[in-house]
C-alpha positions in Angstrom: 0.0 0.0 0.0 2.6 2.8 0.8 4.4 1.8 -2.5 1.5 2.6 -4.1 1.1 5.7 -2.1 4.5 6.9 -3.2 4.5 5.7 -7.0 1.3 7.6 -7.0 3.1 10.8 -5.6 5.8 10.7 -8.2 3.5 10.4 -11.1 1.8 13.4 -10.1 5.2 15.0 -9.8 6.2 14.0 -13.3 2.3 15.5 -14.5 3.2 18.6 -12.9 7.0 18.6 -14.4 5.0 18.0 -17.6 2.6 21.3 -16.9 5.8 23.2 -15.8 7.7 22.6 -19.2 4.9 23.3 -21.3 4.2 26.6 -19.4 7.8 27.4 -20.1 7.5 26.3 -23.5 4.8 28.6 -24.3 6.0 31.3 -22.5 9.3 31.1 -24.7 7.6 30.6 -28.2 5.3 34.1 -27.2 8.8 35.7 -26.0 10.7 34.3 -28.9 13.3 33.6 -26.0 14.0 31.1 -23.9 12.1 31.4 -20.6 12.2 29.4 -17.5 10.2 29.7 -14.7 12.1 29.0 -10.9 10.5 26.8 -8.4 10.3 29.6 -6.0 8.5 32.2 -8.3 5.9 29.2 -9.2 5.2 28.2 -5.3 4.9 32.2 -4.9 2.2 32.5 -7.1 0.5 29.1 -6.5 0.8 29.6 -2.5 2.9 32.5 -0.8 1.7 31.5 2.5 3.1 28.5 2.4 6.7 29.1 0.8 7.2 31.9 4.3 6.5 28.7 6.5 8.9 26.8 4.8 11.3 29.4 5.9 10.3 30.2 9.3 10.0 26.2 9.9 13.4 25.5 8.4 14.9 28.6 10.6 13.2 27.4 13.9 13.4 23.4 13.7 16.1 22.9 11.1 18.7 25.2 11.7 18.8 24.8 15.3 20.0 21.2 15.0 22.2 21.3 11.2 23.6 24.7 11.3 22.4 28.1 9.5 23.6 27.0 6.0 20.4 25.1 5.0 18.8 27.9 4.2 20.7 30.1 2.4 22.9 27.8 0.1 20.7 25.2 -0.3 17.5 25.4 -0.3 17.5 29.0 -2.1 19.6 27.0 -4.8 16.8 24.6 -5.2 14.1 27.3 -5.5 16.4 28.7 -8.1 15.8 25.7 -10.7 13.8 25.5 -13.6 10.2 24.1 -12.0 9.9 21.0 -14.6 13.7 20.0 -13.7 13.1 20.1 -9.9 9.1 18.1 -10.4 10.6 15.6 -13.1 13.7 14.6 -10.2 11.2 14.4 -7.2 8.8 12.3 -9.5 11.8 10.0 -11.2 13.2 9.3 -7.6 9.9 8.5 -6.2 9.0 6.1 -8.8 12.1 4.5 -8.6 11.7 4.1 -5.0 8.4 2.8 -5.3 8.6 0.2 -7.9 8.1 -3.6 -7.8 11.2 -5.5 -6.7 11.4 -8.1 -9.3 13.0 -11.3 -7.8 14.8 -13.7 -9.8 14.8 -17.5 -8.7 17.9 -19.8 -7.9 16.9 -22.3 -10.1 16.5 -20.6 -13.3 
């Protein structure tokens, strides 16, 4: 049941990396440029409330116990990347964690 629960999650990732890199595809065609749209301006305008208690929880809980470079260096990187890169990552790894172990027999 939870490996359904996660292959689930990752192929709603890879719909939304889908979404993300035809947004960005349009985008570019009407801007006759290449345009890519960053995880953080996407989770802004889908949920600003959301992306601030990611930050306050990651400064309160996170910090306290790793150290203060989460934040900054890392996690600001991420939000930097192009939203259908980040999504299709997130929904490849959780596939592959969620697959079917095939097991091969001894006696073959």
């Amino acid at each position: 049941m939870f490996t359904l629960f996660v292959r689930l999650l990752g192929l709603f990732a890879i719909a939304g990396a889908v979404v993300g890199l035809v947004i960005d595809g349009t985008k570019s065609i009407a801007a006759s440029t290449l345009t890519l749209t960053p995880l953080g301006q996407a989770w802004f305008a889908f949920d600003p409330a959301s992306l601030t208690a990611l930050q306050s929880a990651v400064a309160t809980h996170v910090e306290v116990y790793v150290g203060p470079w989460v934040w900054s260096p890392v996690i600001q990187f991420l939000l930097t990347l192009p939203t259908w890169l980040v999504l299709g990552a997130l929904g490849a790894f959780l596939l592959l964690a969620g697959r079917r172990r095939r097991y091969r027999s001894v006696v073959a």
